[in-house]
DRENRODREN-246187 format. One record per residue (C-alpha): residue number from 1; residue in three letters; x, y, z. Coordinates in nm, 4 decimals. Example, Ala and Ser with C-alpha at 12.3 -4.5 7.8 and 13.67 -1.06 7.14 Angstrom:
2
1; ALA; 1.2300; -0.4500; 0.7800
2; SER; 1.3670; -0.1060; 0.7140
This chain:
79
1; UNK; 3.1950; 20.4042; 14.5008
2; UNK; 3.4488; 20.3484; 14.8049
3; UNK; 3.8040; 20.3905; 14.7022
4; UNK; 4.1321; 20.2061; 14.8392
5; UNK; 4.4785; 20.3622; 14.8486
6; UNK; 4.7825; 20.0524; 14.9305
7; UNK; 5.0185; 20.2847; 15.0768
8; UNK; 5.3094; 20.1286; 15.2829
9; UNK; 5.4701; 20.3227; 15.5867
10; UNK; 5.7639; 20.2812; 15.8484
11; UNK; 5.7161; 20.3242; 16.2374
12; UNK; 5.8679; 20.6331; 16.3445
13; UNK; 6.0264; 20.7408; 16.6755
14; UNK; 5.7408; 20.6876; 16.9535
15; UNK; 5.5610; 20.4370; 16.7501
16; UNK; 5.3751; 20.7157; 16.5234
17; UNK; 5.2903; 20.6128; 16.1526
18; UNK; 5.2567; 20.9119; 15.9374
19; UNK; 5.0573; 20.8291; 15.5941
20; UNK; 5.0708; 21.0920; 15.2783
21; UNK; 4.7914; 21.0611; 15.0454
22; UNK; 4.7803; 21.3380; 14.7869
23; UNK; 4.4414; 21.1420; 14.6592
24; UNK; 4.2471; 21.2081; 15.0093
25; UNK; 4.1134; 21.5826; 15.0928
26; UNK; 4.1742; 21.7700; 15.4415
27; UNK; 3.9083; 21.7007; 15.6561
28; UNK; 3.7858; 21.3599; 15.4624
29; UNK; 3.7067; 21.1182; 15.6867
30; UNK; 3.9268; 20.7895; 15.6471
31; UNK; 3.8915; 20.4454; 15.7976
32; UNK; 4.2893; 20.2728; 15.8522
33; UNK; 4.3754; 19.9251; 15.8479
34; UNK; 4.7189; 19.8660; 15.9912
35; UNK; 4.8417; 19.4641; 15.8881
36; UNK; 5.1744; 19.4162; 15.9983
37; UNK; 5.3456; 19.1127; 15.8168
38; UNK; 5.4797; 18.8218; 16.0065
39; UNK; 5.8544; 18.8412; 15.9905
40; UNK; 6.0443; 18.6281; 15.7367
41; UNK; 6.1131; 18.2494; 15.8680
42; UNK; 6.4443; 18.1604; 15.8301
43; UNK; 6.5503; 17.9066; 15.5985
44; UNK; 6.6438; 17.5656; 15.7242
45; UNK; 6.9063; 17.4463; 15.6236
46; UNK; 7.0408; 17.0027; 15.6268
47; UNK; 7.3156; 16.9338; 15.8662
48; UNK; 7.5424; 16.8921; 15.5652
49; UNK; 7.4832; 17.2317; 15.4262
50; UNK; 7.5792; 17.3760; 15.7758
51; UNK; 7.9036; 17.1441; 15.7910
52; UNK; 7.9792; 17.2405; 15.4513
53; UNK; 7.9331; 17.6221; 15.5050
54; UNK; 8.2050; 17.6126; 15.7877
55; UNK; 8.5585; 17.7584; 15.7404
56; UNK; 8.7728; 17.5136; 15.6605
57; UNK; 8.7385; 17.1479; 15.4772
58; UNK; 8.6705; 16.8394; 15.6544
59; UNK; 8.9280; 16.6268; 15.7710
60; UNK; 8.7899; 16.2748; 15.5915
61; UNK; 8.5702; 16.2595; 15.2761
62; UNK; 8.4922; 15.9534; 15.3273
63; UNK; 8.3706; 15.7253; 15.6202
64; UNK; 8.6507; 15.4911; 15.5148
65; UNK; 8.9178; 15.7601; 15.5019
66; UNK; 8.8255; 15.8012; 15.8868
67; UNK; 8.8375; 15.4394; 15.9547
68; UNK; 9.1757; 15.3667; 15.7841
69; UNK; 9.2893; 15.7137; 16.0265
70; UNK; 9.1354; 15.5570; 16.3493
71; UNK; 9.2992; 15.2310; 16.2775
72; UNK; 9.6350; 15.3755; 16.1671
73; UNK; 9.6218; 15.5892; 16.5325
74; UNK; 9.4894; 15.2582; 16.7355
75; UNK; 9.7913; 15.0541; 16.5589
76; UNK; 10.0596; 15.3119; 16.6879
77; UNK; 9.9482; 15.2955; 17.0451
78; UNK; 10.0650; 14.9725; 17.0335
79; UNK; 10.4284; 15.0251; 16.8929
């Protein structure tokens, strides 16, 4: 009966992988599958979560709030 071992490892200086596997003799003969995993996508993320995850509030809450601003600035140009 063929036996499997998971074991997990990190790359070491010069790209060696060293494996310890107390279940495996000296001398056995082993066949090694190396998967590396695809890296972790990041997360995407709405406009509005990005806006809201700034320092700071916005200015307006609402699109009217910036409106009556605008108009309130465009009126004392003319004064």
């Amino acid at each position: 009966m063929q036996r499997a071992l998971h074991l997990q490892a990190q790359v070491l200086p010069g790209k060696k992988i060293e494996l310890k596997a107390p279940e495996i003799s000296v001398g056995e003969t082993v066949d090694v599958f190396v998967i590396v995993p695809d890296p972790p996508k990041p997360k995407r993320r709405s406009v509005m979560e990005i806006i809201n995850s700034l320092p700071g509030q916005r200015i307006f809450k609402t699109p009217e709030e910036a409106d009556r601003y605008l108009k309130e600035e465009r009126d004392s140009w003319d004064s």
